[in-house]
N, C-alpha and C positions, 0 to 999 in steps of 0.2 A: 530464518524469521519464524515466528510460533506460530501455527493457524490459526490460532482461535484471536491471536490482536488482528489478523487480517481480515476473519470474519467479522469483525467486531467492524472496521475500518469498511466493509464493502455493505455492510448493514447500513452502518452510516449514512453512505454518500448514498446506497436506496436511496432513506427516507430523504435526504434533500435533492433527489432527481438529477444527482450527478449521471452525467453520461458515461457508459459502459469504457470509450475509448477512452475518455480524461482517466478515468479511476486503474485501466494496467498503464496508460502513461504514469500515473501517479506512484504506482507500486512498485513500476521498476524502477523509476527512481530513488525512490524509499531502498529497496535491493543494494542501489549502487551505494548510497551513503551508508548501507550498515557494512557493505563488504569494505568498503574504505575503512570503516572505524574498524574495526577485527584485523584490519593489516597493518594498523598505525598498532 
């Protein structure tokens, strides 16, 4: 995954005071569905 959409995406959820644990639950999840797409 590129770093600079994930900066982008942890920039984000900052400014809406996402919680730190929501946003790497969120990423790995994001992780899991691109490794799925790249194996299909």
């Amino acid at each position: 995954m590129p770093g600079p959409f994930v900066d982008v995406i942890v920039a984000d959820a900052s400014v809406k005071g996402i919680g730190h644990q929501l946003m790497l639950e969120l990423l790995e999840a994001m992780l899991v569905i691109a490794n799925k797409q790249s194996l299909t």
